[in-house]
Each structure stands twice: as structure tokens, then as C-alpha cells.
Backbone of each chain as nested JSON, in Angstrom:
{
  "chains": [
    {"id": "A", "residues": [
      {"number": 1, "name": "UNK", "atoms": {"N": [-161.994, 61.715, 239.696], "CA": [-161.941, 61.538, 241.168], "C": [-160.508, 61.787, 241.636]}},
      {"number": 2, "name": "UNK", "atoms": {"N": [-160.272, 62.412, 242.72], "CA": [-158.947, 62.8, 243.643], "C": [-158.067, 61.557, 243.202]}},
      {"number": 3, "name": "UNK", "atoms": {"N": [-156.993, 61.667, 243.319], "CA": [-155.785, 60.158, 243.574], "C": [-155.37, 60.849, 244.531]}},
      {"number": 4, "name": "UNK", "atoms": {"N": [-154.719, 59.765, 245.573], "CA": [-154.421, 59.94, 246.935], "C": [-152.658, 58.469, 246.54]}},
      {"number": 5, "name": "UNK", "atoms": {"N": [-151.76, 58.79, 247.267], "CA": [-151.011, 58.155, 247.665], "C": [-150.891, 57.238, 249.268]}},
      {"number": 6, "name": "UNK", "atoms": {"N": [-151.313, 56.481, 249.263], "CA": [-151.254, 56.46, 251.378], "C": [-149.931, 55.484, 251.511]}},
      {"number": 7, "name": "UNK", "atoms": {"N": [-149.244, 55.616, 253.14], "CA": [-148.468, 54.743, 253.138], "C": [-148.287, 54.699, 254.488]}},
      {"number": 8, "name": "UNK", "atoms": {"N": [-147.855, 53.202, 254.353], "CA": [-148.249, 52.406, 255.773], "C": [-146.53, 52.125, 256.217]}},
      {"number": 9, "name": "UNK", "atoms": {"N": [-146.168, 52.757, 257.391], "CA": [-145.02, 52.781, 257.529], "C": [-144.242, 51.455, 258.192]}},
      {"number": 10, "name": "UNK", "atoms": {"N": [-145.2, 51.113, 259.411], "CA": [-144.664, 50.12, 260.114], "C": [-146.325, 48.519, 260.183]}},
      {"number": 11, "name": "UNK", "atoms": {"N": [-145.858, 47.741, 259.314], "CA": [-146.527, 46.233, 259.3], "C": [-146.812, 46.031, 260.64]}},
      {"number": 12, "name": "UNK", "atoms": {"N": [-147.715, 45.293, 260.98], "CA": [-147.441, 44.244, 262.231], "C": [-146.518, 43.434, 262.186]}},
      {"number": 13, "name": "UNK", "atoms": {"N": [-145.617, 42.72, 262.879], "CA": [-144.299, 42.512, 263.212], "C": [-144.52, 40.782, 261.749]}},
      {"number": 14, "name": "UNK", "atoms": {"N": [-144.202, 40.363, 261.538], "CA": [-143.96, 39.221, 260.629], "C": [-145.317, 39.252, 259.232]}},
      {"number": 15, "name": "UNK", "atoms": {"N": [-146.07, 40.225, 259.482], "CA": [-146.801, 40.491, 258.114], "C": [-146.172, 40.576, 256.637]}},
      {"number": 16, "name": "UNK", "atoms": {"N": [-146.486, 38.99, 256.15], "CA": [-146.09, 38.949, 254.21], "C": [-146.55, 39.444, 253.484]}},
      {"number": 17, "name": "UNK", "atoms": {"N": [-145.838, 39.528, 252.038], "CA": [-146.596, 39.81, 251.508], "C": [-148.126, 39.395, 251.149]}},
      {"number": 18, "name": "UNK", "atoms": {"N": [-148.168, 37.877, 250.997], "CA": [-149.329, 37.435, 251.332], "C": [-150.171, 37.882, 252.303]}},
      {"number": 19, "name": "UNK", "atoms": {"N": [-150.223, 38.412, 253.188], "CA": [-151.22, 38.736, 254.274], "C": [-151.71, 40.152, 253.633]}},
      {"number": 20, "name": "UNK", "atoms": {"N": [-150.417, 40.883, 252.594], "CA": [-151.246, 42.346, 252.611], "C": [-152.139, 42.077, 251.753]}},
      {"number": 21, "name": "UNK", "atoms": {"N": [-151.549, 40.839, 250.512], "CA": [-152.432, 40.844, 249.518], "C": [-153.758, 40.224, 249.861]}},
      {"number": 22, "name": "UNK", "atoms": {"N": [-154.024, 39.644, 251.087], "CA": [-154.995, 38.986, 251.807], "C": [-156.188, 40.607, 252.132]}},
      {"number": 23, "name": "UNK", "atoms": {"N": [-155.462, 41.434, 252.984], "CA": [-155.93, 42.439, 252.843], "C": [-156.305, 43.39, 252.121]}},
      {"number": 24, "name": "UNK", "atoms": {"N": [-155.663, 43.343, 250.977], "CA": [-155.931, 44.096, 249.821], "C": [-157.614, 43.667, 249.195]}},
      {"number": 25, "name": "UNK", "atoms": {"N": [-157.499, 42.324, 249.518], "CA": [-158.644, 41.596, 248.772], "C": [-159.946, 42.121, 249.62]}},
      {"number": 26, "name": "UNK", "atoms": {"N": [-159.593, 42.492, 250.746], "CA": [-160.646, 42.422, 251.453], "C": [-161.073, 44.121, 251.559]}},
      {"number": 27, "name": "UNK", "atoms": {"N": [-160.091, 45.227, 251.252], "CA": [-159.886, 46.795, 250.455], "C": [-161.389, 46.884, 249.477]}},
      {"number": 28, "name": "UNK", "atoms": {"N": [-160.839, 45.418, 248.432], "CA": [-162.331, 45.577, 247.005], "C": [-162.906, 45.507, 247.197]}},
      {"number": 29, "name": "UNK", "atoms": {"N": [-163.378, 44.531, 248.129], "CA": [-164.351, 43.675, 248.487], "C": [-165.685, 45.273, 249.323]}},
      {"number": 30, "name": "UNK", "atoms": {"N": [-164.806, 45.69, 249.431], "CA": [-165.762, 46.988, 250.164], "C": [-165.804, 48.337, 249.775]}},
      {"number": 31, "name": "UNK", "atoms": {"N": [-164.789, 48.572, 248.916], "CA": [-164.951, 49.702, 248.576], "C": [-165.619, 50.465, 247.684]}},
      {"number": 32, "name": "UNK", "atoms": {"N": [-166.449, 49.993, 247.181], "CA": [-167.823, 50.554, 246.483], "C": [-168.788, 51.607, 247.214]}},
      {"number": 33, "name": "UNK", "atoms": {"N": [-168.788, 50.838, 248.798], "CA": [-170.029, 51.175, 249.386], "C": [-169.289, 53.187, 249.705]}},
      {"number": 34, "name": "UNK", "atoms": {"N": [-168.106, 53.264, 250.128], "CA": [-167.417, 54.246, 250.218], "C": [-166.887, 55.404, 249.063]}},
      {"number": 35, "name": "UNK", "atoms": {"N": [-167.282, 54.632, 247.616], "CA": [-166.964, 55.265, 246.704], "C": [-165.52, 55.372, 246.355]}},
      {"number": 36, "name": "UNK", "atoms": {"N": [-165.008, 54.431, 246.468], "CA": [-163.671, 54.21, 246.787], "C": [-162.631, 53.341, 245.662]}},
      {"number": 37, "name": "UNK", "atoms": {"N": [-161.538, 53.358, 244.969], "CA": [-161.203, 52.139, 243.997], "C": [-159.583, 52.535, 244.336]}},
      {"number": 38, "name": "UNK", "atoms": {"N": [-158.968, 51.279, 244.957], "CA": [-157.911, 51.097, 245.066], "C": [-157.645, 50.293, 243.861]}},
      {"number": 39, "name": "UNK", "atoms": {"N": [-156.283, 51.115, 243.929], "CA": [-155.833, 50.987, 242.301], "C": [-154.713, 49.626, 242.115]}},
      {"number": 40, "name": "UNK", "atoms": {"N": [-153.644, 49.801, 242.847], "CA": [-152.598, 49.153, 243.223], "C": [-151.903, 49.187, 244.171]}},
      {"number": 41, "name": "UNK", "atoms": {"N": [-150.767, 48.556, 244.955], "CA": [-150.107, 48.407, 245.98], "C": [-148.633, 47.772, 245.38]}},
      {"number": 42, "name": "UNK", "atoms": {"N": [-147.796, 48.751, 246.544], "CA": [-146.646, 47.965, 246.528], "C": [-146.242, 47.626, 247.902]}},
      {"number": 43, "name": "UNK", "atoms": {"N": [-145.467, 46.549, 247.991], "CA": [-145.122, 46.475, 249.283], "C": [-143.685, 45.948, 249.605]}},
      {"number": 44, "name": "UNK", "atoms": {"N": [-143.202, 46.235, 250.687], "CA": [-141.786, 45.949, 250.767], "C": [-141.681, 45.41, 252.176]}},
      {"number": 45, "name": "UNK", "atoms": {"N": [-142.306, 44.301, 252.324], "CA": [-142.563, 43.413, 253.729], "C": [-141.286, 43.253, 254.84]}},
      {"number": 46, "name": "UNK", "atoms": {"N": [-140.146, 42.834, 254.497], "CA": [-139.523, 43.315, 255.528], "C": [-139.365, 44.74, 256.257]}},
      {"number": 47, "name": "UNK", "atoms": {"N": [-139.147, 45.738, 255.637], "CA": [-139.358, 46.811, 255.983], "C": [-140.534, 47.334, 256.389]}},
      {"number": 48, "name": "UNK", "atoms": {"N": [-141.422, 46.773, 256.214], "CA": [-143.193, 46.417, 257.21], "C": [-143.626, 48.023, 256.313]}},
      {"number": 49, "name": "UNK", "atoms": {"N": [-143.503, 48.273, 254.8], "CA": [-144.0, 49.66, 254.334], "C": [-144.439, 48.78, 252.993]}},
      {"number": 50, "name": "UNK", "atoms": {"N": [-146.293, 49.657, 252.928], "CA": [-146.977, 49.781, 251.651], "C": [-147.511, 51.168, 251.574]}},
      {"number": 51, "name": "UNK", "atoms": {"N": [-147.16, 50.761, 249.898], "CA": [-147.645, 52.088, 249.324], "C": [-149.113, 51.893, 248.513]}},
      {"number": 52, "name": "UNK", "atoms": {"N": [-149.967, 52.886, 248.917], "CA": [-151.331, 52.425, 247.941], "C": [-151.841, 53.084, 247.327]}},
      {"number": 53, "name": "UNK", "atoms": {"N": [-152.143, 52.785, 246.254], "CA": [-152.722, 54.068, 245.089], "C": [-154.267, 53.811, 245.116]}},
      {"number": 54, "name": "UNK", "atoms": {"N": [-154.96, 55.244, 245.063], "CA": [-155.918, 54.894, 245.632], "C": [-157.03, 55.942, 244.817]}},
      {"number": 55, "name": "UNK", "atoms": {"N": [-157.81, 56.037, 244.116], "CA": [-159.159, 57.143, 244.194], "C": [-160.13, 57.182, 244.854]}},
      {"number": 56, "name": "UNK", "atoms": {"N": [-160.308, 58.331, 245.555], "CA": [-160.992, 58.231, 246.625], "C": [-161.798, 59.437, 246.564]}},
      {"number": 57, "name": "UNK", "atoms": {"N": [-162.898, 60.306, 246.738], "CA": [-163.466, 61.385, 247.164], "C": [-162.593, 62.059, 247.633]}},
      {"number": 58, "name": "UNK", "atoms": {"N": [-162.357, 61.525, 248.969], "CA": [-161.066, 62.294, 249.764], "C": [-160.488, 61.317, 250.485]}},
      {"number": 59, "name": "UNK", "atoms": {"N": [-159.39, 61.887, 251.757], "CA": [-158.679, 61.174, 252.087], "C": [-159.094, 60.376, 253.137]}},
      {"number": 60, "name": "UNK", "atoms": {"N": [-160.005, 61.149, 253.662], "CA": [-161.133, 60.531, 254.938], "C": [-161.939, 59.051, 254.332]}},
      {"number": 61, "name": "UNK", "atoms": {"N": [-162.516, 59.513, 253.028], "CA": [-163.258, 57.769, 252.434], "C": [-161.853, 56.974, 252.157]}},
      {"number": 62, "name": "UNK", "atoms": {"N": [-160.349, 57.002, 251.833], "CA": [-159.846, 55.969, 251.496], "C": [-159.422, 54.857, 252.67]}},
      {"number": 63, "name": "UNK", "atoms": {"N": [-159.308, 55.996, 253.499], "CA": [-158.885, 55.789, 254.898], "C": [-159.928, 54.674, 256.188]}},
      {"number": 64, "name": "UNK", "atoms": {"N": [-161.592, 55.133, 255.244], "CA": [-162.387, 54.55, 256.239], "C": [-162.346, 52.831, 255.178]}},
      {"number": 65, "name": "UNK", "atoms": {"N": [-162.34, 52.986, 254.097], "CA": [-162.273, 51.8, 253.472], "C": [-160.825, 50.592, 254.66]}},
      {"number": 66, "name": "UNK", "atoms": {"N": [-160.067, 50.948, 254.391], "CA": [-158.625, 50.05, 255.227], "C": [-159.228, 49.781, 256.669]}},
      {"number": 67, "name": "UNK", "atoms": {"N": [-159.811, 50.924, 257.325], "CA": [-160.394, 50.954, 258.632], "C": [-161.548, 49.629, 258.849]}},
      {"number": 68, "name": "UNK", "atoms": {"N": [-162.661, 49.632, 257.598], "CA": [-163.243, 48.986, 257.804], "C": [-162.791, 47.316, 257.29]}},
      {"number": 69, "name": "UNK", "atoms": {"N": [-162.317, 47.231, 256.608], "CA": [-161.829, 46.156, 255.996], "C": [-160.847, 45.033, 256.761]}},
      {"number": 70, "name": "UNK", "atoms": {"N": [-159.716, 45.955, 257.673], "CA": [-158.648, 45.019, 258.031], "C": [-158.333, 46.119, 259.147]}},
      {"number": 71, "name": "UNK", "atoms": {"N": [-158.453, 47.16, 259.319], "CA": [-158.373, 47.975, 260.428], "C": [-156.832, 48.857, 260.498]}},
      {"number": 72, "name": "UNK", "atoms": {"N": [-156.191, 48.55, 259.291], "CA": [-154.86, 48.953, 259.016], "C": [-154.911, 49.934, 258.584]}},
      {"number": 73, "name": "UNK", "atoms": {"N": [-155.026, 51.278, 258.804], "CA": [-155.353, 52.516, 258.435], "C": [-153.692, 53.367, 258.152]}},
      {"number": 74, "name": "UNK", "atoms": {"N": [-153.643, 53.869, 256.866], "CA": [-152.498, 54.207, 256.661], "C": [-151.821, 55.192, 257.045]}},
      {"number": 75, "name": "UNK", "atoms": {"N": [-150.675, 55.489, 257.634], "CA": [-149.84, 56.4, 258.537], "C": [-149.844, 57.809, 257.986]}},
      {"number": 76, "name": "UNK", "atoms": {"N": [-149.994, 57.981, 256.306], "CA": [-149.932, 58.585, 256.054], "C": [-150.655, 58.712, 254.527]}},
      {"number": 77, "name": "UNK", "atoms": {"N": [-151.047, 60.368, 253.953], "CA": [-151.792, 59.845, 252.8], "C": [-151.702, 60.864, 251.854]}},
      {"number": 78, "name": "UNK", "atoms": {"N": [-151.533, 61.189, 251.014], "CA": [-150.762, 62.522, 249.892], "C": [-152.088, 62.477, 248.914]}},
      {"number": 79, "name": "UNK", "atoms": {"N": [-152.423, 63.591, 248.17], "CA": [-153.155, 63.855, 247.141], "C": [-151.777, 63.78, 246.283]}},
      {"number": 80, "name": "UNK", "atoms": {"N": [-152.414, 63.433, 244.945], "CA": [-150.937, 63.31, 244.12], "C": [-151.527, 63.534, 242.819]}},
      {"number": 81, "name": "UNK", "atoms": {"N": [-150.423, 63.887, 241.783], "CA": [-150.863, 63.871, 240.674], "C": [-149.948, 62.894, 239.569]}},
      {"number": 82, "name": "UNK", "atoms": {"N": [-150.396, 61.827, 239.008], "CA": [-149.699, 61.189, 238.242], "C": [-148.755, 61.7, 237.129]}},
      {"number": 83, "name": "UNK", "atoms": {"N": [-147.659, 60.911, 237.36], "CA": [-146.197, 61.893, 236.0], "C": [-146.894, 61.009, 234.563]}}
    ]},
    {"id": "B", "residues": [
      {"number": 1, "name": "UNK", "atoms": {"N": [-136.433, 42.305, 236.427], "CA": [-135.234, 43.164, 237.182], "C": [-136.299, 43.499, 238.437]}},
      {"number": 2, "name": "UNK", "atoms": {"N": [-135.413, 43.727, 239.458], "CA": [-136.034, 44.358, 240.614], "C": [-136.776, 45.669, 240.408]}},
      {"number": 3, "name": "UNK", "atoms": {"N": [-137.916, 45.785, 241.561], "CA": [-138.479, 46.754, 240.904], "C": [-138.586, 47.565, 242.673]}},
      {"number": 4, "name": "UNK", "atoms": {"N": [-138.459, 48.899, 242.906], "CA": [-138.472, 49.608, 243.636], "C": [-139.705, 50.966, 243.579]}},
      {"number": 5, "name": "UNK", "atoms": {"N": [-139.609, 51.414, 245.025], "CA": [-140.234, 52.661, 244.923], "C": [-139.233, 53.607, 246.073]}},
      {"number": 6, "name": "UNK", "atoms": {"N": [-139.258, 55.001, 245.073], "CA": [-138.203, 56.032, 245.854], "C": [-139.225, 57.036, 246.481]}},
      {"number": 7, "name": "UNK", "atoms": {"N": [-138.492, 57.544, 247.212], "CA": [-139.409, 58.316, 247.905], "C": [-138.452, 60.052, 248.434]}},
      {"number": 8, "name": "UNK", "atoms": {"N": [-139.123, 61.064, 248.141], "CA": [-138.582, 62.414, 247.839], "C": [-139.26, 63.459, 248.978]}},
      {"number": 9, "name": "UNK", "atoms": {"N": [-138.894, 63.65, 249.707], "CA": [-139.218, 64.186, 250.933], "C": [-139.745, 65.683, 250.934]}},
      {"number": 10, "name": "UNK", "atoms": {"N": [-139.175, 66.182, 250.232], "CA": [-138.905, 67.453, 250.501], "C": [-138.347, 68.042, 249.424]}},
      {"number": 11, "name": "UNK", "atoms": {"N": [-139.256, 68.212, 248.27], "CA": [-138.575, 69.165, 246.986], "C": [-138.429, 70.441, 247.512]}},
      {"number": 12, "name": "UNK", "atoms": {"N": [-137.113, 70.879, 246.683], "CA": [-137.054, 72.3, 246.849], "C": [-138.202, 73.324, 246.685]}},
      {"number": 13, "name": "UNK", "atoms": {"N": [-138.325, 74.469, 247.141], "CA": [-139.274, 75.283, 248.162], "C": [-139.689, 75.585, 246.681]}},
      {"number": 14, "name": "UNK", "atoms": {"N": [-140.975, 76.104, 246.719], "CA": [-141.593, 75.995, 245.027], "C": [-141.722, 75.5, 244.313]}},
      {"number": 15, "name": "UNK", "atoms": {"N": [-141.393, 74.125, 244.17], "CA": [-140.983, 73.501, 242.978], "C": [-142.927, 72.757, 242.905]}},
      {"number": 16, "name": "UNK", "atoms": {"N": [-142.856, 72.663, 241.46], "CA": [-144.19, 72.702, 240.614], "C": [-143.832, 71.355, 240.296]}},
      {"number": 17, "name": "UNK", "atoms": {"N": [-145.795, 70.749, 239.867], "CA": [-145.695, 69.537, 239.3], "C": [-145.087, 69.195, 238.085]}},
      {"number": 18, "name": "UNK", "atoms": {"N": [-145.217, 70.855, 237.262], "CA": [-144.34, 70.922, 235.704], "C": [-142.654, 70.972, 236.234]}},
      {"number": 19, "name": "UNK", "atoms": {"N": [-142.356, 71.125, 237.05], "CA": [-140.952, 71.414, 237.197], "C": [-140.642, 69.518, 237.44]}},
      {"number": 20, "name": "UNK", "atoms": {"N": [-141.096, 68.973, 237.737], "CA": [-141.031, 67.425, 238.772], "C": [-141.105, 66.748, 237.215]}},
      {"number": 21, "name": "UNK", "atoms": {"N": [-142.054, 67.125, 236.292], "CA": [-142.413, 66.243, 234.838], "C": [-141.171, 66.793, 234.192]}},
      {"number": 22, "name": "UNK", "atoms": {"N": [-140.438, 67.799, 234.546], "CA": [-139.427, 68.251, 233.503], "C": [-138.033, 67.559, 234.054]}},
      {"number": 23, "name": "UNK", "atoms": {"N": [-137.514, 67.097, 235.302], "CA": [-136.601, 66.625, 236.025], "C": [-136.91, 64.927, 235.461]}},
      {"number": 24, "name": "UNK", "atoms": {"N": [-137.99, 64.513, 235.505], "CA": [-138.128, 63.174, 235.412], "C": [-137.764, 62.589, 233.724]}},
      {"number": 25, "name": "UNK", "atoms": {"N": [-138.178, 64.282, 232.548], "CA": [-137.78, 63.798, 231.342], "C": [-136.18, 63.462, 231.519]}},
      {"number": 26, "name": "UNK", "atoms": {"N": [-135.333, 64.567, 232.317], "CA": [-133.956, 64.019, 232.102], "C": [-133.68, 62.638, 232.814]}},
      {"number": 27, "name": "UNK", "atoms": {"N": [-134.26, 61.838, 233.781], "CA": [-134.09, 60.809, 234.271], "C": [-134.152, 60.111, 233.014]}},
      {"number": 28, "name": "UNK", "atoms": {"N": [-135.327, 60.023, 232.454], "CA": [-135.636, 58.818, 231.035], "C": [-134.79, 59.33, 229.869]}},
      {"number": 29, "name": "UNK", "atoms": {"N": [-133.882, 60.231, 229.573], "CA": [-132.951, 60.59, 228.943], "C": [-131.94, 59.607, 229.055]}},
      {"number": 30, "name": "UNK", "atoms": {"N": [-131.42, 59.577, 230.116], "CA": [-130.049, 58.933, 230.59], "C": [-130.278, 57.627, 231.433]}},
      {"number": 31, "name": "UNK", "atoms": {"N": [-131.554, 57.449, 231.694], "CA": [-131.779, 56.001, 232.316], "C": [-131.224, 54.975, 231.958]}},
      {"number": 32, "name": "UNK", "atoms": {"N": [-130.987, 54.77, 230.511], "CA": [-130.339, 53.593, 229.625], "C": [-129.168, 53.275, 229.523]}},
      {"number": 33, "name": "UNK", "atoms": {"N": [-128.435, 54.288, 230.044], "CA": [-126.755, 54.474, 230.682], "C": [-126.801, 53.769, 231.656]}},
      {"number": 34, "name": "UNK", "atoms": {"N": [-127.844, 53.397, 232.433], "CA": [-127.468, 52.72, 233.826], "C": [-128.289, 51.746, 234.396]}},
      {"number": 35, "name": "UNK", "atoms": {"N": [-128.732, 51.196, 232.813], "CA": [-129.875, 49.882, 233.208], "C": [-131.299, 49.381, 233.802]}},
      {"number": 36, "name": "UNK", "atoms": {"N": [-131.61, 51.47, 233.631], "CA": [-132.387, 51.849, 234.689], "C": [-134.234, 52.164, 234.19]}},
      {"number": 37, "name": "UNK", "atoms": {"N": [-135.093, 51.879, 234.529], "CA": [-136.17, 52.263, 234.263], "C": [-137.378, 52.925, 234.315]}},
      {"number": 38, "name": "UNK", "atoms": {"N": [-137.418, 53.892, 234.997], "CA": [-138.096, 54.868, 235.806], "C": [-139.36, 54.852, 235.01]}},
      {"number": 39, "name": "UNK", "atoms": {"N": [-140.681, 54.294, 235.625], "CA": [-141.973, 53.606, 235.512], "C": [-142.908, 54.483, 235.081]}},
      {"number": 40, "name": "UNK", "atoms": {"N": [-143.296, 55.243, 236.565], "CA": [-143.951, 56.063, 236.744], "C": [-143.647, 57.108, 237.912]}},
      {"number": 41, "name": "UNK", "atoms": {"N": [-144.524, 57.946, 238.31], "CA": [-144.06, 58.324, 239.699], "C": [-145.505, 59.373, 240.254]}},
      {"number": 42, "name": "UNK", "atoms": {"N": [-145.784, 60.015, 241.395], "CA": [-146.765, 60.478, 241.74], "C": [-146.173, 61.83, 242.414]}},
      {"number": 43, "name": "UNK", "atoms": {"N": [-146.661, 63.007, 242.224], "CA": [-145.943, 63.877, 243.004], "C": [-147.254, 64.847, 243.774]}},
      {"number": 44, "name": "UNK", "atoms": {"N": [-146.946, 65.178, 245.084], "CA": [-147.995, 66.368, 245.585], "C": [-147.354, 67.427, 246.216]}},
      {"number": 45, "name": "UNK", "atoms": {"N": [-146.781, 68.214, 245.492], "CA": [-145.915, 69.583, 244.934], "C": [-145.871, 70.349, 246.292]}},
      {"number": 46, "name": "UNK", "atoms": {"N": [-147.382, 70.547, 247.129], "CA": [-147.724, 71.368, 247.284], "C": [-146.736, 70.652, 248.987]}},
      {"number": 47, "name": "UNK", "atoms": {"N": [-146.768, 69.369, 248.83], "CA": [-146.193, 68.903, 250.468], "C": [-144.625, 68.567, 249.986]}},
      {"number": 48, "name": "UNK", "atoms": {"N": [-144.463, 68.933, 248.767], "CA": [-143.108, 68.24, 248.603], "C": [-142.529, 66.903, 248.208]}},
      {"number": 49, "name": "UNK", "atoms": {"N": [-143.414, 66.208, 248.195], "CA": [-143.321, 65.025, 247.951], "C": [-143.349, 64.349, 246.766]}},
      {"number": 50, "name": "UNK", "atoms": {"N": [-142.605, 63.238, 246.459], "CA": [-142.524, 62.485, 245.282], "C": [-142.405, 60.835, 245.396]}},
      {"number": 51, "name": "UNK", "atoms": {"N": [-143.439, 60.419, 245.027], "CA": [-142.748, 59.025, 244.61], "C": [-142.332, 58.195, 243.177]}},
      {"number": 52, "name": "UNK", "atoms": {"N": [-141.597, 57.463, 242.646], "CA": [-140.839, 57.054, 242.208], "C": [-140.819, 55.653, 241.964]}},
      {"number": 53, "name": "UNK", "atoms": {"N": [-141.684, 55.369, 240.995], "CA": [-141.569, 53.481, 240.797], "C": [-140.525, 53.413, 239.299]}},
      {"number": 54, "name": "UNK", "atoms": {"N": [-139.823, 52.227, 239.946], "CA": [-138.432, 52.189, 239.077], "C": [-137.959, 50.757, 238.912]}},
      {"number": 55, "name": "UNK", "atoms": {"N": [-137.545, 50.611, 237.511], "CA": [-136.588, 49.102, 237.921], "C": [-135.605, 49.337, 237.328]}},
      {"number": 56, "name": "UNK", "atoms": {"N": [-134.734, 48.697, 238.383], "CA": [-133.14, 49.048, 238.269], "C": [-132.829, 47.893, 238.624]}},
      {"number": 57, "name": "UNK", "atoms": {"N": [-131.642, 47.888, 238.425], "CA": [-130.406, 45.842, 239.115], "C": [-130.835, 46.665, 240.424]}},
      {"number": 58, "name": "UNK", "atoms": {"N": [-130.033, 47.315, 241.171], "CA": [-130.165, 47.587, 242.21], "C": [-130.366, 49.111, 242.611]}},
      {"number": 59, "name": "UNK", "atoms": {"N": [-130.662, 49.546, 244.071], "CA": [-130.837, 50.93, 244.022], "C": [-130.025, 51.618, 244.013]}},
      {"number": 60, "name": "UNK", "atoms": {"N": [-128.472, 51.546, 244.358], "CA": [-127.986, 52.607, 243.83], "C": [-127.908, 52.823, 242.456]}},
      {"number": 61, "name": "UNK", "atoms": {"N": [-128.409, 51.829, 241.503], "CA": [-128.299, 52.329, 240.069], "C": [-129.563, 53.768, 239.784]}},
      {"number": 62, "name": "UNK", "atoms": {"N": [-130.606, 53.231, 240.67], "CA": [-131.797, 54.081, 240.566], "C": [-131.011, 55.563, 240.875]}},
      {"number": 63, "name": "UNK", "atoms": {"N": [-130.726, 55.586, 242.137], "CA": [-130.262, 56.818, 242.578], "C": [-128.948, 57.777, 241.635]}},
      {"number": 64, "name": "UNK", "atoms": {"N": [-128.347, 56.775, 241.333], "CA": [-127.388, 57.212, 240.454], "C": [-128.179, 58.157, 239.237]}},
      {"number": 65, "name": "UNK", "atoms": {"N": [-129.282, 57.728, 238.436], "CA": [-129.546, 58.174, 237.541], "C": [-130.482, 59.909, 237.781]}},
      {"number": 66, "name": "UNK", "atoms": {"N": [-131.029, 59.613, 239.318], "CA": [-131.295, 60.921, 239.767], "C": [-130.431, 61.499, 239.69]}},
      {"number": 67, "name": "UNK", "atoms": {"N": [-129.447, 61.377, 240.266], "CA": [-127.758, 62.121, 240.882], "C": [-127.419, 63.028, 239.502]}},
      {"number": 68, "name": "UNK", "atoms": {"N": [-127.15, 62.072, 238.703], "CA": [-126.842, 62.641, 237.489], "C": [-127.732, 63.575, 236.573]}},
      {"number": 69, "name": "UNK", "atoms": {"N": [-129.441, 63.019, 236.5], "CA": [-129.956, 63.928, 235.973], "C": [-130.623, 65.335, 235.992]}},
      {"number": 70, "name": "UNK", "atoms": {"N": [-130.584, 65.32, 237.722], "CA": [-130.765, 66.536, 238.125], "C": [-130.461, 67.023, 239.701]}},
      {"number": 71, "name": "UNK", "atoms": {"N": [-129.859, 65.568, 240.116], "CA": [-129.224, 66.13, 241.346], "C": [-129.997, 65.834, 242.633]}},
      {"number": 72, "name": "UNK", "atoms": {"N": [-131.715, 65.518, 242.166], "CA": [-132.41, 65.31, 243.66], "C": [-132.51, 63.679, 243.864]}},
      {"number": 73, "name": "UNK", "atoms": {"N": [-131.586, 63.764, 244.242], "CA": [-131.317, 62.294, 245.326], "C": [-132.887, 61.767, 245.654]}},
      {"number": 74, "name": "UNK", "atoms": {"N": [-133.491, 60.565, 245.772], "CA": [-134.282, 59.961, 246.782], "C": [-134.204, 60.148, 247.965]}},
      {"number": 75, "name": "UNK", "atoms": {"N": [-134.743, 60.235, 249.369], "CA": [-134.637, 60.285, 250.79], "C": [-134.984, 58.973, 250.964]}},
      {"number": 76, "name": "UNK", "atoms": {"N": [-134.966, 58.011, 250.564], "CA": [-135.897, 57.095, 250.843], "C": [-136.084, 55.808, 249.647]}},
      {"number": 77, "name": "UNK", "atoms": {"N": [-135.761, 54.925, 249.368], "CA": [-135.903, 53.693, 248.041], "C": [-135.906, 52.572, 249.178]}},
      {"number": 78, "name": "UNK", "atoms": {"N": [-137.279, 51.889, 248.49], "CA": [-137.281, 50.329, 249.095], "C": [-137.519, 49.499, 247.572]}},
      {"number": 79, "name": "UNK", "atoms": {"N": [-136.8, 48.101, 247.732], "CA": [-137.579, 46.968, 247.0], "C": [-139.047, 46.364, 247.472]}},
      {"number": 80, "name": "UNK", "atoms": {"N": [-139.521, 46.57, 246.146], "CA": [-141.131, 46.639, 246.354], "C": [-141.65, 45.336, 245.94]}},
      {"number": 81, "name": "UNK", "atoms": {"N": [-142.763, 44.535, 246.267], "CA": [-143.389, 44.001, 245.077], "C": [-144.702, 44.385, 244.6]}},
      {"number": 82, "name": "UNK", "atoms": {"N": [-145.173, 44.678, 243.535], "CA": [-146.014, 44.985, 243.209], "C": [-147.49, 43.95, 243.306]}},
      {"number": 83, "name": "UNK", "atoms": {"N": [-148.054, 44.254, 244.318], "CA": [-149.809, 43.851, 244.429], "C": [-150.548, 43.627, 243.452]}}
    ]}
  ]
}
């Protein structure tokens, strides 16, 4: 399956890390139905930027997964190939 | 040790995913000169882009070890935590 990179540039204004990992939970919790498996996340909360590793079909299913989940749809999203 | 992700904007015009795996062997060459640990990283050639998971004391140690091993600087390093 594709790997996709996505990244979320700007948080909502005081979003922790806890809240992404709140969201993250709620990423699994659905992404089956989309065909979807988020892999990992990093995040760097003051700077309001996550990065998410993601397999997805394409970039449109990783995208509707975040959409449906928490509505945080990522700014941006790369096909990538692992080093 | 802190752990970061760099971020590469804009590889030079052509540059291949084999060219990105061959820059990153000299990073893990000389990484140990500078305390440095370069993880993994994701690249999509075709937009230029690279990312860069690393642990270093701090980021200019990260960057340093680019600098030296082949010259392409990061555009971009945050402290991350990993999800």
C-alpha cells in the first residue's frame, strides 16, 4: 500500500501533545472502514506541527480518515518512500 | 537524547531516491563525531522533499552532520515527540 507523509502545519492555538494523542486515538479507531493504517506521529506542540506516517490507498482516503475523526485535515501530504 | 524531525524543501533539481539513500549513508558515517543519530527518514524525490528523524543533544548538532556530510542543510528541524 502507498506511504504518504502528511503534515499539519498550524495546531489550534494551545493544542498538547495530549490532545493530538487524544486524536490520534480516535485516527484508529476509524480507519479500517477507509482502508487506512496510520502508522506513527510526531509532534512538536508548541510549534502547533505534526507529522504523520500514514498507508493509505491514496492521499484522498488518509485525509478523509483525520476529516472524519477530529476534523483536522492535514495542510499538507507527500507520497514518500522509506530510507 | 532529544529526538527531532528535519525537513528538506527542495532537493536539488533531479536528485533521485538512490541519490537521497547515498547522502544519508555519509550522514551515518560521521554521525558519531557529533553525538548524532539519524533514525530514519522519508523522501518524495519527485516534489523534493525529505524528512529526517534524528536524535541529536541539540539541532544544530543534527544540522552540523548534514553540513559536513554532504552539504544539504535542513530548511526546517523541530523537537518532536514521538506518538
Amino acid at each position: 500500500m502507498p506511504l504518504y507523509m502528511d503534515v499539519h502545519n498550524s495546531l489550534p492555538d494551545g493544542a498538547t501533545a495530549a490532545a493530538v494523542a487524544t486524536a490520534h486515538a480516535e485516527d484508529l479507531k476509524i480507519q479500517g472502514e477507509h482502508g487506512v493504517r496510520y502508522l506513527n506521529y510526531w509532534v512538536d506542540a508548541p510549534a502547533g506541527k505534526v507529522f504523520c506516517l500514514v498507508e493509505a490507498p491514496n492521499a484522498e482516503a488518509a485525509h478523509a480518515v483525520h476529516r472524519a475523526a477530529h476534523g483536522l485535515v492535514a495542510d499538507e501530504i507527500y507520497p514518500v518512500e522509506q530510507g
